[in-house]
C-alpha positions as CSV (number, residue, x, y, z in Angstrom):
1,X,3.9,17.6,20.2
2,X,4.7,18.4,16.5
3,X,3.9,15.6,13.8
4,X,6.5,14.5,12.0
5,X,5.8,11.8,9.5
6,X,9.2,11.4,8.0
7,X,10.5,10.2,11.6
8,X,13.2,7.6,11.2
9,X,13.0,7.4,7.1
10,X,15.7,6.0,5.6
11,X,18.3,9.0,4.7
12,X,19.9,7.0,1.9
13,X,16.8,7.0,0.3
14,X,15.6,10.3,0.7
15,X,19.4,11.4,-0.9
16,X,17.6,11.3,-4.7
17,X,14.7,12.9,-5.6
18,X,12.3,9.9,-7.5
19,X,13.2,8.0,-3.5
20,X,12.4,10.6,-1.6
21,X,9.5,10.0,0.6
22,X,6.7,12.8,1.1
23,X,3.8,11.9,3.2
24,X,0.4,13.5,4.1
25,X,-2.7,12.7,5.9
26,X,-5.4,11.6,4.4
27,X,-8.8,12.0,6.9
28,X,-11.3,9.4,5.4
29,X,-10.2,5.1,5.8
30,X,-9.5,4.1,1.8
31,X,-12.2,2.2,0.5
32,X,-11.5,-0.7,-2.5
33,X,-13.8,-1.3,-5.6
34,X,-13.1,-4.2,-7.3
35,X,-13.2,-5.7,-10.9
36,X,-12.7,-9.2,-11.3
37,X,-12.3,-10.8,-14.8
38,X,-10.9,-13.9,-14.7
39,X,-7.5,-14.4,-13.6
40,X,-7.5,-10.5,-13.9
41,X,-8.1,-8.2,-11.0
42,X,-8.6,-4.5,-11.0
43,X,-8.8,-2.5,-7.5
44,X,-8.7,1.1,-7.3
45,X,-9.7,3.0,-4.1
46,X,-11.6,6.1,-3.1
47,X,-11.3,9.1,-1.9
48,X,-7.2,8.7,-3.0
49,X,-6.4,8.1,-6.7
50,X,-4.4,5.1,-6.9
51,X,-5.1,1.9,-9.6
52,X,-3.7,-1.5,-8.6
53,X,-3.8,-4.6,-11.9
54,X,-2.8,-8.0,-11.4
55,X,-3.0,-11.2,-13.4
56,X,-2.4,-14.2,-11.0
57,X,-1.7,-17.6,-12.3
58,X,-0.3,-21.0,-11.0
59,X,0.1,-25.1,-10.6
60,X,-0.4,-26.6,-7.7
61,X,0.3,-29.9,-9.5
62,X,4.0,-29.5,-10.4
63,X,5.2,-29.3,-6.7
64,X,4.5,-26.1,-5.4
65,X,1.7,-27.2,-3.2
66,X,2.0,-24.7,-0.7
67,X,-0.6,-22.5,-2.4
68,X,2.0,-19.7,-3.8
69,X,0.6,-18.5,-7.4
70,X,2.8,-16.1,-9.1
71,X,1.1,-12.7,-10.4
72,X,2.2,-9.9,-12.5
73,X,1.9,-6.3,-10.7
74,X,1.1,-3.2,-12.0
75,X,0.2,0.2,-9.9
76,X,0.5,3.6,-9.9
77,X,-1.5,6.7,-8.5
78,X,-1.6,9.7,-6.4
79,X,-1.7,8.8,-2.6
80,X,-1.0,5.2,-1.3
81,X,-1.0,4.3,2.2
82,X,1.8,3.5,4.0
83,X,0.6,0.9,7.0
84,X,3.5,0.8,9.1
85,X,3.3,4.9,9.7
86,X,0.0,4.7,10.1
87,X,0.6,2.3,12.9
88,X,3.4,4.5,13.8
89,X,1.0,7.4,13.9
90,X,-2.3,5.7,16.2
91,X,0.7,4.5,18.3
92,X,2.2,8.4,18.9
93,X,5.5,7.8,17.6
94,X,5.4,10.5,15.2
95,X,3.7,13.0,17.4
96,X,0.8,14.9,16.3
97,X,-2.1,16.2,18.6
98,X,-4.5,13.4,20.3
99,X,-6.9,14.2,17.4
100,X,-4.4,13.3,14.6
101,X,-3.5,9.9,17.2
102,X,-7.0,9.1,17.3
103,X,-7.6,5.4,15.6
104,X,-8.3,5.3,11.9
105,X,-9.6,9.0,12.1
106,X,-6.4,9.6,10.2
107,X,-4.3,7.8,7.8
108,X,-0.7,8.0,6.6
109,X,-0.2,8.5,2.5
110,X,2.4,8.6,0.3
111,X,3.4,10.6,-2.6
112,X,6.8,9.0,-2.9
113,X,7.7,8.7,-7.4
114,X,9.2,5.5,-6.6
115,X,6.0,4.2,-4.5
116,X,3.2,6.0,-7.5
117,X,4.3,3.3,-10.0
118,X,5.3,-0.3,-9.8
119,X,5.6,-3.1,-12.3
120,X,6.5,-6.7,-10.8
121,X,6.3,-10.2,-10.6
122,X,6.2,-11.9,-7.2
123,X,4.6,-15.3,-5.2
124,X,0.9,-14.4,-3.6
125,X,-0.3,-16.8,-1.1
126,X,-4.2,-16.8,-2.9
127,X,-6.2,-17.7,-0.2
128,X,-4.0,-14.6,2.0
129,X,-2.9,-11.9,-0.6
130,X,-6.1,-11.6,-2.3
131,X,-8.5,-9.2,-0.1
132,X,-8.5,-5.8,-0.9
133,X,-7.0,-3.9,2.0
134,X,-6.2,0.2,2.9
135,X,-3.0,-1.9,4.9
136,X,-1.7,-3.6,1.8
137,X,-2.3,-1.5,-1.0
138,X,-0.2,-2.5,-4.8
139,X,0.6,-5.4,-2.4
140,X,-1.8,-7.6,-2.8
């Protein structure tokens, strides 16, 4: 069976060229290193080059004490891992030979403009979002 990993992409998306989504695989699991100084955090894994910054900060004492911090965002690089396709993959629903199915033998990367660089503020849960994961890469 042939591999396709743009099964069941979003076609609106893919209609403009910084959106559309370009994958490969990538054959060794992405490994974090970590910087931590302060409220600042810098992660950047290997063997793919992609760079993820964020400064988290919060109160827990003026009612939000459901242990939401907000944080700043910043990532860009060459190669970030898309979890749900390599899900997608393991599973066989983008086809591929048994080798390419094969468990974390092979992973699911993006090269997507859109996905290479991303500047944002959201709400982390701190004692969930803050691990260093190949599943959640830029969104942690």
């Amino acid at each position: 069976m042939e591999l396709e990993l743009t099964r069941n992409t979003d076609p609106t998306r893919n209609g403009f060229w910084w959106t559309k989504e370009r994958f490969y695989l990538l054959s060794k699991k992405p490994k974090p290193h970590v910087i931590r100084m302060g409220k600042l955090r810098v992660v950047w894994y290997s063997p793919v080059r992609f760079w993820f910054c964020s400064a988290t900060w919060g109160d827990r004492s003026v009612g939000n004490d459901n242990g939401q911090f907000h944080s700043w965002q910043a990532y860009f690089g060459w190669g970030k891992i898309d979890a749900t396709r390599c899900f997608m993959l393991w599973q066989g629903q983008l086809g591929g030979t048994d080798e390419q199915r094969e468990r974390h033998k092979y992973y699911v990367a993006t090269r997507t403009l859109a996905e290479m660089f991303a500047f944002r503020r959201r709400w982390v849960q701190q004692n969930i979002d803050s691990e260093e994961a190949w599943s959640n890469m830029g969104g942690i």
